[in-house]
Every structure is written in structure tokens, then in C-alpha cells.
N, C-alpha and C positions, 0 to 999 in steps of 0.2 A: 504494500500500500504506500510505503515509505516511497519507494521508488516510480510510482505512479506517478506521485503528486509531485516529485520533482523533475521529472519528466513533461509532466504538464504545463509547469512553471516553465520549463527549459522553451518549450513549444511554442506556449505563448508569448514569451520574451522574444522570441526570436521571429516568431509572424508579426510582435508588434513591431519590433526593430526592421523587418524587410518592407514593411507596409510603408512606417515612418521615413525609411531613408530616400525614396523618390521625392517624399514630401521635403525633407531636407536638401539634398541634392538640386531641386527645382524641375522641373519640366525640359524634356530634351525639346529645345527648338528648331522647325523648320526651315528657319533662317540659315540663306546660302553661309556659308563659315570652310576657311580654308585661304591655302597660300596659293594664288593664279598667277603664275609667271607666264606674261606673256614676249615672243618673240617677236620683235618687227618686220613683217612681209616684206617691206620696202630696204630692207637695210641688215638683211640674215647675218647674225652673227656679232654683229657690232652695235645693238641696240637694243637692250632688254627692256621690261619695263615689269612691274607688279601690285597686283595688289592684294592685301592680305585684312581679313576680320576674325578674328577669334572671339568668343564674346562680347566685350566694349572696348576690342582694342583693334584699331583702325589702319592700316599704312597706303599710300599709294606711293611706288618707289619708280626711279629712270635710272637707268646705268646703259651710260653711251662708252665704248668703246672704240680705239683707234690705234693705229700707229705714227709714233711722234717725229720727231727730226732724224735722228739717228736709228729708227725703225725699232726702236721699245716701244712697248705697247703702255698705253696712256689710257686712265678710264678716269670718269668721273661720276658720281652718282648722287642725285638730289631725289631726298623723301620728305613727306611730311612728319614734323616735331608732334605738331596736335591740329589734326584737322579741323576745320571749321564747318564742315557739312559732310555728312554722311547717313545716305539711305541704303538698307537694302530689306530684299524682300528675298522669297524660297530661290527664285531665280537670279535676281541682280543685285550689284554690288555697284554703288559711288559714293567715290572718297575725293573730296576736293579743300586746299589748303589756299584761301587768299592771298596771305600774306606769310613769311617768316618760312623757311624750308632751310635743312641741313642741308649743307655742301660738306662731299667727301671727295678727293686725287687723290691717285695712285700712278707714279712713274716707274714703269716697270720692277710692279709689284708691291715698293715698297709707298706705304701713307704719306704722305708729306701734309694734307689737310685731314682732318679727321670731325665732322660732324658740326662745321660752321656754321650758326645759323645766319643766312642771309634775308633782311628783313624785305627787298624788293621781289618777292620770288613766290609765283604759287605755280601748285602743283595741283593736277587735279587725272582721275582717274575712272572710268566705269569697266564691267566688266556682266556681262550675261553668260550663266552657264549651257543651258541647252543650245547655246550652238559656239559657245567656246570661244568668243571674239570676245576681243578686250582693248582701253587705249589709255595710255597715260600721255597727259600733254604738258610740259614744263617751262614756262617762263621766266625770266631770272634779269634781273640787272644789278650792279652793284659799281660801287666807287671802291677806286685804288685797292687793284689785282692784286699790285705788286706787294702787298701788305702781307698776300698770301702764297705769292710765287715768286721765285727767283724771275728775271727777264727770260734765262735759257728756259726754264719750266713753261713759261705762258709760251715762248716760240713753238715750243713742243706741242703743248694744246693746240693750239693753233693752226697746226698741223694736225693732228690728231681729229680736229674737230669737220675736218672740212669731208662731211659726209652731206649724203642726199639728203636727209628729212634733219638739219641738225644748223642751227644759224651760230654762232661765235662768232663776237667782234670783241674788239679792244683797241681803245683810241692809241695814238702813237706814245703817250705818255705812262701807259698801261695803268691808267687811273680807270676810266670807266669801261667796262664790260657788260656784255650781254649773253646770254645764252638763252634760246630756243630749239624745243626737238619734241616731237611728235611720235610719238610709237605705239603703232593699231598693227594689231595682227592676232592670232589665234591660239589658245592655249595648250601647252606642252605639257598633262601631268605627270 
């Protein structure tokens, strides 16, 4: 009888614990969630772009790719710090940042900037799953480059940047810069 009743107890404790834990845990949502890397059709290889939601955390990411003066390969990558709008539903996903975006360089391989924010710069992103297309679009300008790159490093960019879907300038003083780049294409899980 001894053994019943703490059998019972055991039984119940543990239906009410499996009952309670969905309750605790919250409701699985059918909210699209995951990391979409998408490829640039225009630009294979040299133009990533993504966008990721995991519960209430948001990113739309660009990583342009190139090779520099001396044929090292050069990338750059600007994401959103904290988006300012974002929807998604079972199907789609956008993330778009107005203002303020981390800037990150790499010359041949190694960091040289690592997660600046530049405050002229948004970044904005969508992304449907049922048919797999996705586009990050990045606009950027900032004063005085050279704060953050040697002369030879901006040359290198420079070089680096001059792709199809991809604008870079910098005035002769390497004080004001721009960058613009476009990247729509389809996702690679």
C-alpha cells in the first residue's frame, strides 16, 4: 500500500510537472525563426547578405567581398546594432535599421575595424520563405575614412569594392565616404 501511494504521488508529480512545463516553456510559435543566408544572383561569390530572428532577437547582415590592390582578398560587413522595425509572420521576415549600423574590415583575413558603429548608415533587409528569395540593401556614409584606415587600406577597398551591385567613393582627402550595395538572391540552407 506503502508503495502505491508513493507511486501515485510519483505519477502525479510528474503528469503535473509535464502538463506545467509547456505552460512554463510558453507556446512553440509559428513565427518564421532561423538564420537565411542569402547569396547575390548578381554578384556569386562576392556578396553575401542575411538575415536572422531567433525569438526577439533580430539581424539583417551584408558582407561584400573583393580582391584589393595587391590581390588579398578584402571584405567588409555592415549589420544592424538594434533594428528599428521589424515584422515577420509564418512566412516572412523584415528587418530594417535607419540609422546607426556596425562596420566591420578585414584585409586578408586579418580585422583591422571591428564593429564601428557608423551613425549615417541603414541597413535594411526582407526575406520570404516558401520561395527562398531574400535582399539586404545597405547605405552608409561617413566623414574621415582615414580615422579608420591607413591611405594603403582605403586604396585597397577601393579596389576591392568596385563590383557590379556595390557603389564606394571617397573624396581625395579620404575624409568623406560612401558605400552602397544591394544583395537579392535566393537562399542557400
Amino acid at each position: 500500500m506503502h508503495f502505491t501511494r508513493i507511486a501515485a504521488a510519483v505519477s502525479l508529480g510528474l503528469g503535473a510537472a509535464l502538463l506545467a512545463a509547456p505552460a512554463l516553456a510558453g507556446p512553440v510559435s509559428p513565427l518564421i525563426e532561423g538564420n537565411f543566408i542569402i547569396e547575390s544572383s548578381d554578384d556569386i561569390g562576392h556578396n553575401l547578405c542575411s538575415l536572422t530572428v531567433y525569438g526577439s532577437a533580430f539581424n539583417a547582415h551584408g558582407d561584400i567581398q573583393g580582391e584589393g590592390t595587391g590581390g588579398e582578398p578584402v571584405a567588409v560587413v555592415l549589420n544592424t546594432m538594434q533594428p528599428t522595425s521589424v515584422t515577420r509572420s509564418t512566412d516572412k521576415l523584415s528587418v530594417k535599421q535607419s540609422q546607426f549600423a556596425a562596420l566591420s574590415a578585414d584585409f586578408n583575413g586579418a580585422i583591422v575595424v571591428s564593429n564601428v558603429p557608423i551613425e549615417k548608415c541603414s541597413v535594411s533587409g526582407s526575406f520570404t520563405k516558401h520561395n527562398g528569395h531574400g535582399a539586404v540593401s545597405v547605405r552608409c556614409k561617413g566623414d574621415d575614412l582615414s580615422a579608420l584606415l591607413s591611405a594603403d587600406q582605403i586604396t585597397s577597398l577601393r579596389t576591392a569594392m568596385q563590383r557590379k551591385h556595390v557603389k564606394f567613393t571617397v573624396d581625395q582627402a579620404n575624409a568623406k565616404w560612401s558605400l552602397s550595395t544591394d544583395c537579392k538572391g535566393t537562399w542557400f540552407p
